[in-house]
C-alpha positions in Angstrom: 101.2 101.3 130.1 100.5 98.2 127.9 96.6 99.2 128.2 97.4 102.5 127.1 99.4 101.3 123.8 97.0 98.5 123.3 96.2 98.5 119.8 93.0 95.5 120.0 90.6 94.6 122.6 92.1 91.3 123.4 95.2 92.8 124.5 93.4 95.4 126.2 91.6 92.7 128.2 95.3 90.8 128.8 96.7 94.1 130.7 93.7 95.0 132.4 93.5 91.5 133.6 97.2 91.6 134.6 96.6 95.3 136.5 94.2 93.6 138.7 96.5 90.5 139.1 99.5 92.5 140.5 97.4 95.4 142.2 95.1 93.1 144.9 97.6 92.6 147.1 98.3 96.1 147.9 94.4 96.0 148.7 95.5 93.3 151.0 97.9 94.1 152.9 97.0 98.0 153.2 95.1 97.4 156.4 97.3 95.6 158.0 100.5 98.2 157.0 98.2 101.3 158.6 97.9 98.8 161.7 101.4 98.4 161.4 102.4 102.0 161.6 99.9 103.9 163.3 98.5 103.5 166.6 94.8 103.0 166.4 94.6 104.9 170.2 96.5 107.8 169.3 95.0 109.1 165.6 95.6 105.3 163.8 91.8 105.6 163.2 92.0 108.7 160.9 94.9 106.8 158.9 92.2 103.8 158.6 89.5 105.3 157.2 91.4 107.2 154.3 92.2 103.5 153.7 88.8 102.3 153.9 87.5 105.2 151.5 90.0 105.9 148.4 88.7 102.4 146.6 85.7 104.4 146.5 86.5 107.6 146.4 89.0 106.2 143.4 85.8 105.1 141.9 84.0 108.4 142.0 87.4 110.5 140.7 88.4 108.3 138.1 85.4 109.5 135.5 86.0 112.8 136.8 90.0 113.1 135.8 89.9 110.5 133.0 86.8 112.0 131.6 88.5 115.4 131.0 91.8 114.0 130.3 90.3 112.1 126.9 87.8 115.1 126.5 91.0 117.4 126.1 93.5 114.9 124.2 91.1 114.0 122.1 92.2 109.9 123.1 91.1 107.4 124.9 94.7 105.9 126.2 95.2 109.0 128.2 93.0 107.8 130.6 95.9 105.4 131.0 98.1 107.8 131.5 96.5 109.8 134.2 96.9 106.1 135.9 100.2 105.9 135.5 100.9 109.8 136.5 99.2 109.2 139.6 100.7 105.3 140.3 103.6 105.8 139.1 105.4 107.7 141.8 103.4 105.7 144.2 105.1 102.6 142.6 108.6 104.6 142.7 108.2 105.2 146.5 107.5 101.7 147.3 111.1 100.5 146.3 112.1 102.6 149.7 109.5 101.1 152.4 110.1 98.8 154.7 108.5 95.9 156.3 106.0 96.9 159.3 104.6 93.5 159.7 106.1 92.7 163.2 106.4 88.8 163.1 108.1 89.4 160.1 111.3 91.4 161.3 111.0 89.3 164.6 112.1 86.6 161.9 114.8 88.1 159.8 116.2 89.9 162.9 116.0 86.4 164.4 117.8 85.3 161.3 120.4 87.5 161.5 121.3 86.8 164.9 121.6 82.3 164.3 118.3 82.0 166.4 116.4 79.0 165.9 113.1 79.6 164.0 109.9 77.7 164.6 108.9 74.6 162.6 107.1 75.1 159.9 104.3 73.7 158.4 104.8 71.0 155.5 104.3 72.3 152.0 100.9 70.1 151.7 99.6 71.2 155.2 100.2 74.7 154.5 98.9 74.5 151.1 95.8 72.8 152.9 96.1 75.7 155.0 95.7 78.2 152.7 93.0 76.4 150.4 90.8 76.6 153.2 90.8 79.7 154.4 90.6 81.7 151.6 88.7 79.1 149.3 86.7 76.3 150.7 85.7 77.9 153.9 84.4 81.1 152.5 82.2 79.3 149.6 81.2 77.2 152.6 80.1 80.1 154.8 78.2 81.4 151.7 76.4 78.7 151.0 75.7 77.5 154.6 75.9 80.5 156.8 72.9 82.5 156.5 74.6 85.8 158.2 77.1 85.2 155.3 75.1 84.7 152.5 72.5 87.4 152.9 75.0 90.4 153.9 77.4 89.6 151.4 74.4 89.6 148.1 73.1 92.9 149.9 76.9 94.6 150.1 77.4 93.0 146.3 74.7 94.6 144.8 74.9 97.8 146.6 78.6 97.8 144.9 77.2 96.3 142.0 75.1 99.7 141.5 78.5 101.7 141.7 79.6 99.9 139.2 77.0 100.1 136.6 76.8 103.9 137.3 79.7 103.8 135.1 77.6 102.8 132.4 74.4 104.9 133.7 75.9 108.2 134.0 77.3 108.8 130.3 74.3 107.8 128.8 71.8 109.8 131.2 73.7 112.8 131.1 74.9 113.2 127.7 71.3 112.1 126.6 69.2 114.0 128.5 72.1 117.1 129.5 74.1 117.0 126.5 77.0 116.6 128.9 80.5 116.3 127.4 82.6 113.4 128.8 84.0 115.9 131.3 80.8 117.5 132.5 79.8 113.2 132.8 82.7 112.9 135.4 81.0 116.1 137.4 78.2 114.2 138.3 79.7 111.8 140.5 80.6 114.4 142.8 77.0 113.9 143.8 78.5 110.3 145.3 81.5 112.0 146.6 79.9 114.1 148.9 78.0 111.2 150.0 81.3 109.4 150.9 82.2 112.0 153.0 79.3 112.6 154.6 79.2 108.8 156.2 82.2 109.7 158.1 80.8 111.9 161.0 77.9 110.0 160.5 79.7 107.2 161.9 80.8 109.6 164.8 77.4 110.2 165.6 76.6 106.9 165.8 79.1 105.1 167.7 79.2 108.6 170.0 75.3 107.6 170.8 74.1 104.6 170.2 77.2 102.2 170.6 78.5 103.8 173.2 75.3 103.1 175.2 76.0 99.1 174.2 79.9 99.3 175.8 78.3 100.8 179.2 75.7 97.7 179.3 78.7 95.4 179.0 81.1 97.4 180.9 82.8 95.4 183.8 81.8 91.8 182.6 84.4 90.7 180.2 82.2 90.8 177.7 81.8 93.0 174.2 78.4 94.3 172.8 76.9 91.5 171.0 77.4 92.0 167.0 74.4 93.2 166.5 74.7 96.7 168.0 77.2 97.3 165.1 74.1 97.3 162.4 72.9 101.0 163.2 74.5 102.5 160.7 73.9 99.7 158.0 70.0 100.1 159.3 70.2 103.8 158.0 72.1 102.6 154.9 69.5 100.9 154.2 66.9 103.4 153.9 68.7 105.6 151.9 69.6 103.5 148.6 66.2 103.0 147.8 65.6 106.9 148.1 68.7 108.1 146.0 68.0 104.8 143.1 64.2 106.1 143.1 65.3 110.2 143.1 67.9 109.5 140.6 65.0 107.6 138.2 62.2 109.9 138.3 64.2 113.4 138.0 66.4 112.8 135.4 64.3 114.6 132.6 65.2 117.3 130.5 62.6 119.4 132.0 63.9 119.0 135.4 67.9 121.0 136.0 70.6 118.8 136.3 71.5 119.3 139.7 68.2 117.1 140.6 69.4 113.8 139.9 73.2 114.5 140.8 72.1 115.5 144.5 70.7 112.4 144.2 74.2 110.7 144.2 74.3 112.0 147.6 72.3 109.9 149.8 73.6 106.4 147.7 77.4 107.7 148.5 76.3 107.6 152.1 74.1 104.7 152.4 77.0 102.8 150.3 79.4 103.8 153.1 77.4 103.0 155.7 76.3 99.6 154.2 80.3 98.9 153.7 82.0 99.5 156.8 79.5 99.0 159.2 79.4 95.1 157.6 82.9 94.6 156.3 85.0 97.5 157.2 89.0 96.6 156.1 90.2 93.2 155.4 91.4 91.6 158.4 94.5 90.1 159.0 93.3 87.4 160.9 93.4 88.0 164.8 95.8 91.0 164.9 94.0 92.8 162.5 90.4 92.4 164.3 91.8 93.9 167.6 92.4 96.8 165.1 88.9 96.6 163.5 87.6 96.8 167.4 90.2 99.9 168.3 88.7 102.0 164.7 85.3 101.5 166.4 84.6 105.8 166.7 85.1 105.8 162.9 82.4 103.1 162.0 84.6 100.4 161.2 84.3 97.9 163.3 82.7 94.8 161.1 79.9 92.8 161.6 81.0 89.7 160.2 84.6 90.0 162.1 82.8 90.6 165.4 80.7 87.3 164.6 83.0 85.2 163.4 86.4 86.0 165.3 89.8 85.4 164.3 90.6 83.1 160.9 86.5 82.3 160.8 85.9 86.2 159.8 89.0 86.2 157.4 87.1 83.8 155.3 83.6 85.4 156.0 85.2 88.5 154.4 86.7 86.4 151.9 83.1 85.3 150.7 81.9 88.7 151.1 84.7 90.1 148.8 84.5 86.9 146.2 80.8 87.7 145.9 81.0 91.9 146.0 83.9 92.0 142.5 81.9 89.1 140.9 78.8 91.5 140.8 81.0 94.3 140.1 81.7 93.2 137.2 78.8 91.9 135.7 77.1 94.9 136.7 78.4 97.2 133.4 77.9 94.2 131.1 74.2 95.3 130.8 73.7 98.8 132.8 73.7 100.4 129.6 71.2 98.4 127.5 68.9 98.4 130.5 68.4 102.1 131.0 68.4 102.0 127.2 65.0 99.6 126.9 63.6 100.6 130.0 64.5 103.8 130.4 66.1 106.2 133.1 62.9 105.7 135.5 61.9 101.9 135.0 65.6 101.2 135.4 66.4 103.0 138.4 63.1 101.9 140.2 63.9 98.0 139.4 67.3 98.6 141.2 64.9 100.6 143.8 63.1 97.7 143.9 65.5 95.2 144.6 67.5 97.4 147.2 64.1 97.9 149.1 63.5 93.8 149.3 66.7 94.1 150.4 66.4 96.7 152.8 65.4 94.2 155.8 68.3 92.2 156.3 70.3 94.2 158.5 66.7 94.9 160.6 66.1 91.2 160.4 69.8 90.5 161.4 69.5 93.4 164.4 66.3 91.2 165.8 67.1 87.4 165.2 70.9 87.8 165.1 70.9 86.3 168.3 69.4 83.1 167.1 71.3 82.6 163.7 74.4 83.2 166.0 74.0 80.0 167.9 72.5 78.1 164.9 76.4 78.4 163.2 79.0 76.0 162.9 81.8 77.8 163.6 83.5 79.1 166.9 81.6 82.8 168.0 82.8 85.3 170.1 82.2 85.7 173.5 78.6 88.2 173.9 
């Protein structure tokens, strides 16, 4: 509401700042809730991957419903206001939930019944705690773990393109297409098609190839080594390139719209595929990776959590995530005068460029994962 009645940009920037402040933790903790209330065996997995999607599928909508809402009112605040229409009784409802973290009512029902609680840590160990988990150990892993490093600038720039499509799309559209704002929002269904598309993709994959990886292993005690999670990243990683490079080189006036927005297609599926083949949700730490490892026939089973284990892959996806919103949002600082000097095809093929010297590293990752594996520092699974 105060970005919608903002009258300069510094307040404008001061509430935006604060939205993100108070909404993160409902990105959080919203893994762990559908953990929490569904069971992963019996349809949990569904539950999951609507979780795992909306950010995205948010992404894609937003232009589309804001775009028409200021088209129509004629002001830019109402794309506040479709925020707040769709937040708000979402923000109502939460005043009725309940807690579904178990250790959490084991406590207060402990509580309540004069049981005597655990020690706990001292306020400087347990701020030493938390420090390193979610900030020392993650710039650590970045800098030092080369598994890390490499998938989280690969996953950052892939979302670092979704980003600067905000930017891309209004000017390539309405420049080329004399699209209005709301025809602008239409072409992102391009990329949410592609979203949707990833999810029986998944199916496929884990259906065929992964499920010949649990037979090897079958019996021994063992799970398939990390690396048999990277099929679907592998095709990921072929399509960005081919949707950056269609998107460039068909979006001219001489060539019909639908061209370039089809090419949203294959980079809403190669994002998804990139995305929760490597990351999948944010764990919460050991119980939530048992959780990752039951969502497996959906695709979101992680990489990095099946590396790392336990509190080590909390801060893995830490880095990952640090990395990922940093480039998100430097991305639409200078989208816009990029395709503006280079133009819709040299633009597109330098981010073509850069996603196909990218393109190895889950390949690379698939055939030397083994080695960087027991080149790390920190406690790995059992393979």
């Amino acid at each position: 509401m105060g970005a919608g009645l903002a009258t300069n940009f510094g307040t404008l920037l001061v509430c935006r700042f604060l939205a993100a402040a108070v909404g993160a933790p409902s990105v959080a903790v919203g893994a762990g809730s559908t953990a929490d209330i569904f069971d992963m065996q019996e349809g949990g997995a569904i539950a999951g991957s609507f979780f795992v999607l909306m950010p995205f599928l948010g992404s894609a909508f937003g232009p589309l419903i804001g775009g028409y809402a200021v088209l129509r009112q004629g002001d830019w605040a109402w794309s506040m206001w479709v925020i707040i229409m769709i937040a708000g009784p979402a923000w109502l409802c939460s005043f009725f939930l309940r807690e579904t973290y178990a250790k959490q009512i084991l406590k207060k029902r402990a509580i309540v019944r004069g049981l005597e609680q655990p020690p706990k840590l001292p306020p400087r160990a347990a701020m030493k705690q938390l420090l390193l988990v979610t900030l020392l150990r993650p710039v650590h892993m970045m800098l030092f773990e080369p598994i890390v490093s490499w998938l989280s600038m690969y996953v950052a720039f892939t979302f670092g393109i979704l980003f600067g499509f905000f930017d891309a799309f209004p000017y390539v559209f309405s420049t080329y297409y004399d699209f209005d704002l709301g025809q602008v929002g239409l072409a992102y269904i391009g990329i949410i098609v592609g979203i949707f598309l990833a999810i029986p993709t998944f199916g496929i994959i884990d259906r065929t190839f992964y499920a010949k990886s649990k037979m090897r292993v079958r019996g021994t005690g063992k799970i398939p080594p990390p690396e048999e999670r990277l099929y679907a990243c592998m095709f990921g990683s072929i399509a960005l390139p081919v949707a950056m490079f269609w998107f460039g080189w068909t979006a001219k006036r001489d060539v019909h719209w639908i061209v370039p927005i089809l090419a949203g297609v294959p980079f809403g599926w190669g994002l998804i595929l990139l995305f929760v083949s490597l990351l999948g949700l944010e764990p919460r730490a050991r119980r939530m990776i048992s959780v990752e490892q039951q969502m497996s026939r959906l695709g979101s089973i992680v990489y990095l959590i099946d590396t790392y284990q336990a509190l080590n892959a909390a801060s893995a996806v830490a880095a990952n995530s640090l990395l990922r919103y940093i480039m998100a949002a430097a991305f639409p600082l200078f989208s816009l005068q990029m395709y503006e000097h280079l133009g819709v095809d040299w633009a597109s093929s330098l981010l073509g460029f850069v996603a196909i010297a990218l393109l190895p590293i889950p390949w690379i990752f698939y055939r030397w994962g083994p080695l960087l594996r027991r080149r790390s520092s920190y406690e790995l699974g059992n393979f």
